[in-house]
TILUM-149119 format. One line per field, with one value per residue (C-alpha): residue number from 1; residue in three letters; chain; x, y, z. Coordinates in nm, 4 decimals, decimal comma, m for minus. Example, Ala and Ser with C-alpha at 12.3 -4.5 7.8 and 13.67 -1.06 7.14 Angstrom:
<gumars>
zavex	(1|2);
palo	(ALA|SER);
fifi	(A|A);
c1	(1,2300|1,3670);
c2	(m0,4500|m0,1060);
c3	(0,7800|0,7140);
</gumars>
This chain:
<gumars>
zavex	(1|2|3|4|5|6|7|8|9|10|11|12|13|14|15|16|17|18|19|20|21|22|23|24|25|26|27|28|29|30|31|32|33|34|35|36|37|38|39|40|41|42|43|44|45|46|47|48|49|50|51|52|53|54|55|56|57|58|59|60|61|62|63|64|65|66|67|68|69|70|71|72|73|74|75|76|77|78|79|80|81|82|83|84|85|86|87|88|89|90|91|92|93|94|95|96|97|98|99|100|101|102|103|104|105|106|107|108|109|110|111|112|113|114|115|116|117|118|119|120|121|122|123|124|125|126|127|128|129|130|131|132|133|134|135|136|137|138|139|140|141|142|143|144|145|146|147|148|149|150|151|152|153|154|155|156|157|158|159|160|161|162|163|164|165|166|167|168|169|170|171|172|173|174|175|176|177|178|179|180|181|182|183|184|185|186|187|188|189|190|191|192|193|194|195|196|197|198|199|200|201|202|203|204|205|206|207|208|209|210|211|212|213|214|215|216|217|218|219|220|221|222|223|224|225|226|227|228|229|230|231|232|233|234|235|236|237|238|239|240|241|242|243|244|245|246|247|248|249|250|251|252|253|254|255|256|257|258|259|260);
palo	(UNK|UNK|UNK|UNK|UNK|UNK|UNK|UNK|UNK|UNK|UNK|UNK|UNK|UNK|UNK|UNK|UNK|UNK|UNK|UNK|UNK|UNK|UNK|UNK|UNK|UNK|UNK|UNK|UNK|UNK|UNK|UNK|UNK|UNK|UNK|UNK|UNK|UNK|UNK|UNK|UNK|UNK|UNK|UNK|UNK|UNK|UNK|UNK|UNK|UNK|UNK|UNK|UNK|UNK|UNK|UNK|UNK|UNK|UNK|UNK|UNK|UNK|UNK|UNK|UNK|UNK|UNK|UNK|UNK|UNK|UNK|UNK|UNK|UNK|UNK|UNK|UNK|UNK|UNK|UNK|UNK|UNK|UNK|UNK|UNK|UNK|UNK|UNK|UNK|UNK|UNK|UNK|UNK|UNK|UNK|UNK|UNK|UNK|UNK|UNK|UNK|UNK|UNK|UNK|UNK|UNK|UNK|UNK|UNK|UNK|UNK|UNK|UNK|UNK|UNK|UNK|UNK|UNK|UNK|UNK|UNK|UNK|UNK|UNK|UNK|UNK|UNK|UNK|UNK|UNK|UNK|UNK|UNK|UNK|UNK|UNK|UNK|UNK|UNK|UNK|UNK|UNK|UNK|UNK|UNK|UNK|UNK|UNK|UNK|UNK|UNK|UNK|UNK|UNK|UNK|UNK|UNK|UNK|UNK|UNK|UNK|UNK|UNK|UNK|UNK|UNK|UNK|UNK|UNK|UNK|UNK|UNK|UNK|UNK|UNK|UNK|UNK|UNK|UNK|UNK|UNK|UNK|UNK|UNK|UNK|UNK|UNK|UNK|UNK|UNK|UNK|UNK|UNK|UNK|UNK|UNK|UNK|UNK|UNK|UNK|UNK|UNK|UNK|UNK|UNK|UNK|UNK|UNK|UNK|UNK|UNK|UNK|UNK|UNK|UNK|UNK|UNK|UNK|UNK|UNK|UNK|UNK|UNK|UNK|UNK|UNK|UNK|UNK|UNK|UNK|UNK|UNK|UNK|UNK|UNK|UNK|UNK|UNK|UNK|UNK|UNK|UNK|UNK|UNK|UNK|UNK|UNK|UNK|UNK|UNK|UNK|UNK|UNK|UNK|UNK|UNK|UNK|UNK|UNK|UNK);
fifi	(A|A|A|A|A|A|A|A|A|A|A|A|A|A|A|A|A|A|A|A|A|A|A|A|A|A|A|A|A|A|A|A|A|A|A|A|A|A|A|A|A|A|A|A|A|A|A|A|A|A|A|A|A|A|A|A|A|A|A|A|A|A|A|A|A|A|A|A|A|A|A|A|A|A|A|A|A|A|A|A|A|A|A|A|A|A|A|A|A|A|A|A|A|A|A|A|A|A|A|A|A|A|A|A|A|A|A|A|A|A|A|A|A|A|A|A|A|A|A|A|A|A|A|A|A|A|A|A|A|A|A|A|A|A|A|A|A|A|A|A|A|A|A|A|A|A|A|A|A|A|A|A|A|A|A|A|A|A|A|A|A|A|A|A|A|A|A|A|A|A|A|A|A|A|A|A|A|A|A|A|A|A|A|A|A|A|A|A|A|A|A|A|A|A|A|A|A|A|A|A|A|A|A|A|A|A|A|A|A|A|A|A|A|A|A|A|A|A|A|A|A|A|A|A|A|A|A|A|A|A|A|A|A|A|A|A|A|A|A|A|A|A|A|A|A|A|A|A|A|A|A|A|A|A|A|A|A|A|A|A);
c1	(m3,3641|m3,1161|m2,9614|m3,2721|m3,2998|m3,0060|m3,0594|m3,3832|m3,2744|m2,9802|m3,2285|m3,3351|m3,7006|m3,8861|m3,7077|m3,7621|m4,1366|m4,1932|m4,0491|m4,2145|m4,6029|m4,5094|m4,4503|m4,7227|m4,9605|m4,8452|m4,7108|m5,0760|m5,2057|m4,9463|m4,9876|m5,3740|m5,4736|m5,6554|m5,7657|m5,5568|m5,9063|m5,9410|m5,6753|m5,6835|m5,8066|m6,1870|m6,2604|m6,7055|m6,5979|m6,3749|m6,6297|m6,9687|m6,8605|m6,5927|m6,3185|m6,0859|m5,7570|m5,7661|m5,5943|m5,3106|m5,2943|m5,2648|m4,9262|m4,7772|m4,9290|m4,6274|m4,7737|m4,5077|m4,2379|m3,8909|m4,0449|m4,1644|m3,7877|m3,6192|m3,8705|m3,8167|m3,4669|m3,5179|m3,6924|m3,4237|m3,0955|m3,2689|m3,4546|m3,2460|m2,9123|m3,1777|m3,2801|m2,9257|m2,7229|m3,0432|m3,2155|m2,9499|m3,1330|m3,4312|m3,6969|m3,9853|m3,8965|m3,8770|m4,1840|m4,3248|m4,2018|m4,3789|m4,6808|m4,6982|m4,5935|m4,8741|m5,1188|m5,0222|m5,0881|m5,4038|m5,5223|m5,4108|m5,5431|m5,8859|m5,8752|m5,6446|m5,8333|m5,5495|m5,6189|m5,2696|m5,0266|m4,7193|m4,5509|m4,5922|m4,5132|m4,1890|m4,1303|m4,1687|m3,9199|m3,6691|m3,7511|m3,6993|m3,3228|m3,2429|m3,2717|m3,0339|m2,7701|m2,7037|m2,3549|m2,4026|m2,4231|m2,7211|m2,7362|m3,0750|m3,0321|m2,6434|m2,6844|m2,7113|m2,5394|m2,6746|m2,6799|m2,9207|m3,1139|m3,3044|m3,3587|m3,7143|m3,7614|m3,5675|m3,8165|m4,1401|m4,0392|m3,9791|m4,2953|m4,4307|m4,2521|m4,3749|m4,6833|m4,8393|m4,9595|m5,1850|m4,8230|m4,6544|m4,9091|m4,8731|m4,5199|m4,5858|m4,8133|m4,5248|m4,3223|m4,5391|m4,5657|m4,2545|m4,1439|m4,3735|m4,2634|m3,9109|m4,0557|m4,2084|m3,9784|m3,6244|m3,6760|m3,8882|m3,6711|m3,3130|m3,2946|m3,6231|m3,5369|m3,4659|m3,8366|m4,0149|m3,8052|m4,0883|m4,0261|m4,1753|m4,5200|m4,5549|m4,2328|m4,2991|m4,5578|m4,4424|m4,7155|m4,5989|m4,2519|m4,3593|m4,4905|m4,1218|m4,0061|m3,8849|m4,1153|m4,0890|m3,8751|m4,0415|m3,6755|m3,5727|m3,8246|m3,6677|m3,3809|m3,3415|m3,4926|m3,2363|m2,8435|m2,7048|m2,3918|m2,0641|m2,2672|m2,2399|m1,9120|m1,8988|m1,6586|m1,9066|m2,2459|m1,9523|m1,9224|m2,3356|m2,4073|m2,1633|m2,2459|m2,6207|m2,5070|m2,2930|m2,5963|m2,8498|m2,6544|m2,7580|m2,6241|m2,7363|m3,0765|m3,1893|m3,4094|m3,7853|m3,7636|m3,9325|m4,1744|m4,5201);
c2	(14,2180|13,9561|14,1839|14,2114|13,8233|13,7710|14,0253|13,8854|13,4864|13,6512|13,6754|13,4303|13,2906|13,4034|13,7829|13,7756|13,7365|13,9553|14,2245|14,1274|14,1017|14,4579|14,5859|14,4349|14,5544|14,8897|15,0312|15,0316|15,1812|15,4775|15,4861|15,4712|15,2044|15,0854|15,2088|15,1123|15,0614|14,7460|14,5651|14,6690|14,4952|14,5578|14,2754|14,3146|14,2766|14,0035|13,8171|13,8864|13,9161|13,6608|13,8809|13,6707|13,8007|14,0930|13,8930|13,8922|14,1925|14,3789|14,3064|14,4370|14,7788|14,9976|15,3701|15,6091|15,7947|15,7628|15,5706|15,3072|15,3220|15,2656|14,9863|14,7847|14,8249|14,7289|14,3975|14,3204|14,3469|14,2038|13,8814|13,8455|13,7584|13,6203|13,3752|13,2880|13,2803|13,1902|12,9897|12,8294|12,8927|12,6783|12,7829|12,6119|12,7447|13,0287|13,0952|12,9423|13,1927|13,4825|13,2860|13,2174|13,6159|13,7243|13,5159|13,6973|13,9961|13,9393|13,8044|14,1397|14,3032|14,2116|14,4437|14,7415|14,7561|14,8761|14,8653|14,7975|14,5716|14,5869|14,8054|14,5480|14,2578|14,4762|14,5336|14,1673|14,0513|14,2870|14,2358|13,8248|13,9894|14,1719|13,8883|13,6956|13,9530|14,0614|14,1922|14,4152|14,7558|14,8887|15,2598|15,4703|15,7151|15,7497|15,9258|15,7610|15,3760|15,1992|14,8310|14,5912|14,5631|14,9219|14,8789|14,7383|15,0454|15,3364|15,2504|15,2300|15,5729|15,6551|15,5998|15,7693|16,0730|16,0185|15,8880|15,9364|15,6948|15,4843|15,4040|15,3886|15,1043|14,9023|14,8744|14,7626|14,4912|14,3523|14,3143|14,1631|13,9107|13,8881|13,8388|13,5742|13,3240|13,3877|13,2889|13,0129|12,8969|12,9799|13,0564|12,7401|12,4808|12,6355|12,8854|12,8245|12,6249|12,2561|12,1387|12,4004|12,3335|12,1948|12,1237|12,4516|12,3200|12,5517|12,4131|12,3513|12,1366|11,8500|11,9166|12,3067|12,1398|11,9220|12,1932|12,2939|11,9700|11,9145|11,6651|11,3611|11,3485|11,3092|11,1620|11,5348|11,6983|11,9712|12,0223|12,3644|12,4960|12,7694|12,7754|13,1274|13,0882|12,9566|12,7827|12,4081|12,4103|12,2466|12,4983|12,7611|12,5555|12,4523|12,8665|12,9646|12,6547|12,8059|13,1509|13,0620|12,8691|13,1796|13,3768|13,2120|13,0309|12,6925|12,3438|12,3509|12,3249|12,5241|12,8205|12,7298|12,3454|12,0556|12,0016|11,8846);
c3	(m9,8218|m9,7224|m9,4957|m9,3271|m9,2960|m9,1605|m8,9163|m8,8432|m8,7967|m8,5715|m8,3045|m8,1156|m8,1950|m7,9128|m7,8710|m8,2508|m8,2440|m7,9501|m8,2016|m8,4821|m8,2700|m8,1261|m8,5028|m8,6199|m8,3730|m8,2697|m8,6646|m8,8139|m8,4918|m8,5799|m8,9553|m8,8771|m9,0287|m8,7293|m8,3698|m8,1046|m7,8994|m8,1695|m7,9774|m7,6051|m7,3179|m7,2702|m7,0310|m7,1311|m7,4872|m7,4130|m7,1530|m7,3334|m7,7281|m7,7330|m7,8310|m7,7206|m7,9508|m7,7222|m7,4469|m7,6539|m7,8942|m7,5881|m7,5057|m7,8253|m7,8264|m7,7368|m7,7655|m7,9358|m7,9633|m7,7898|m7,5301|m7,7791|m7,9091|m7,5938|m7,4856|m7,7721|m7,7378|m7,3844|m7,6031|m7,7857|m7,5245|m7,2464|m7,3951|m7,6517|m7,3533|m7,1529|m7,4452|m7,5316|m7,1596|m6,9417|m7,0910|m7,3041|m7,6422|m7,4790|m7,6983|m7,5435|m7,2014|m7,2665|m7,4785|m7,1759|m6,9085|m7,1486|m7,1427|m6,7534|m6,7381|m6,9641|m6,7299|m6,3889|m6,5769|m6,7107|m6,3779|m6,2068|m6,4809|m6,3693|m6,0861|m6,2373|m6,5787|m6,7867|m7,1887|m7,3089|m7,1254|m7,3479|m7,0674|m6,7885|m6,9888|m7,0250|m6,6753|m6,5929|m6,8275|m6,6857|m6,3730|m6,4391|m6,6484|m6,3742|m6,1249|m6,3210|m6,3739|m6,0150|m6,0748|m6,3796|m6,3799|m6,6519|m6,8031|m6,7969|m7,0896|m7,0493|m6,7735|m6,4812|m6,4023|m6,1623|m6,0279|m6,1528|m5,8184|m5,8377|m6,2188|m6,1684|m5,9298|m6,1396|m6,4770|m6,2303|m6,1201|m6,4933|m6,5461|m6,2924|m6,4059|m6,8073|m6,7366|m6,4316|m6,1691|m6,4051|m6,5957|m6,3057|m6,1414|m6,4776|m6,4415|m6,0454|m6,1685|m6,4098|m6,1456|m5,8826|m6,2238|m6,2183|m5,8382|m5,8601|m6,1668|m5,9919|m5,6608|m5,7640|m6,0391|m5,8156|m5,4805|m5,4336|m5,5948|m5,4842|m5,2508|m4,9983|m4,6514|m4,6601|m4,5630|m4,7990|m5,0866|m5,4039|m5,7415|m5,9930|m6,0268|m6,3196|m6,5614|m6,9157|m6,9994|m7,1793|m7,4136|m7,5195|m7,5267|m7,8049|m7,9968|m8,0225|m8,0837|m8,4669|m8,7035|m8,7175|m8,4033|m8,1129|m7,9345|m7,9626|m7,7134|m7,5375|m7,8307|m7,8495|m8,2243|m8,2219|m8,2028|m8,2684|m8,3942|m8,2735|m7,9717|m8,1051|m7,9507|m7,6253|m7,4859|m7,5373|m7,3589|m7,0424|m7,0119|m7,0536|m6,8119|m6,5445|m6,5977|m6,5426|m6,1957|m6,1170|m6,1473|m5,9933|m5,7072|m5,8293|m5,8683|m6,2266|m6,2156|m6,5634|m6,4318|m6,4467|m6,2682|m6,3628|m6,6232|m6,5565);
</gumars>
């Protein structure tokens, strides 16, 4: 048991609980304890009988099988160097980037209608990894290496190929989600012409940041809640702070702007 624990509080916060919602949600579905149609999206049951926890349990359905293997391992590699190298071990920021992801979802949801929206959720996340990592090269199954740019694309046609266009259309919509944190969060800010540049009107709230913040400390908003270890050395913040510059083609603005 303290194995597990350790392995557990190795993860950062926010990749940890994604894993742990997704295994609480999706393992009873499989063992049959309860109906996965309990926690989809139904949007009558969630407009006319107040089901409102169905806006979230839907993201941690992940089906079965090998795909449901390979997704959460998707999970774990690409959130967990996103939460550590990205966002710096941020934790408020970046629960809040899931949060404003799982919005454009559910807001394109409206007009798709899919039940379970674990798989876009994925696709936005690696779509937001994949922007970040331009250089690297990723692996799909072992068998084919390609560059990060046509990952987003290469797992759409995935699933396509697995599971048909309805699948496919899901993993479209998490990318559309997340083009559009990126465009408004980046692109914006950094990289739009001079005149159009704006400030990310959607940064962390101040608010949501103090949820984050320890108590009885208010001075230490915006302290990140998680250090993995070794990273209290300043040699090792100098590196992620320059890698995330390298990768975004900043002047160190931290990805995701200013915070209301």
């Amino acid at each position: 048991m303290a194995d597990i624990s350790s392995a557990l509080n190795a993860i950062p916060p926010v990749t940890r609980t994604l894993l742990l919602g997704t295994g609480l949600i999706t393992v009873p579905c499989l063992l049959r304890l309860m109906s996965p149609a309990s926690v989809a999206i139904i949007w009558p049951l969630v407009t006319k009988r107040y089901e409102v926890w169905r806006t979230v349990t839907a993201f941690f359905y992940g089906g079965s099988g090998f795909p449901l293997l390979y997704d959460v391992f998707l999970i774990y590699r690409n959130s967990s160097s996103m939460e550590r190298d990205l966002y710096r071990n941020d934790t408020a920021e970046y629960a809040w980037l899931h949060v404003m992801l799982s919005a454009f979802i559910l807001v394109l949801n409206i007009i798709i209608g899919l039940p379970f929206l674990f798989r876009p959720l994925l696709h936005a996340q690696t779509y937001v990894w994949c922007r970040a990592n331009p250089t690297i090269k990723v692996s799909i199954f072992g068998l084919l290496t390609i560059p990060t740019s046509l990952y987003p694309p290469a797992l759409i046609i995935l699933d396509l190929l697995t599971g048909g266009p309805m699948k496919a259309l899901g993993g479209v919509m998490g990318v559309l989600a997340g083009h559009l944190w990126w465009f408004i969060s980046s692109y914006l800010p950094l990289y739009a012409p001079t005149h159009l540049r704006r400030p990310n009107p959607l940064g962390t709230p101040r608010r949501f940041r103090n949820l984050f913040t320890p108590s009885g400390n208010p001075q230490l908003a915006g302290v990140r809640a998680y250090r993995s270890e070794g990273s209290t050395s300043a040699t090792s913040r100098s590196a992620a702070a320059a890698a995330v510059r390298h990768r975004w083609g900043g002047g160190g603005q931290r990805l995701g702007g200013d915070p209301l």
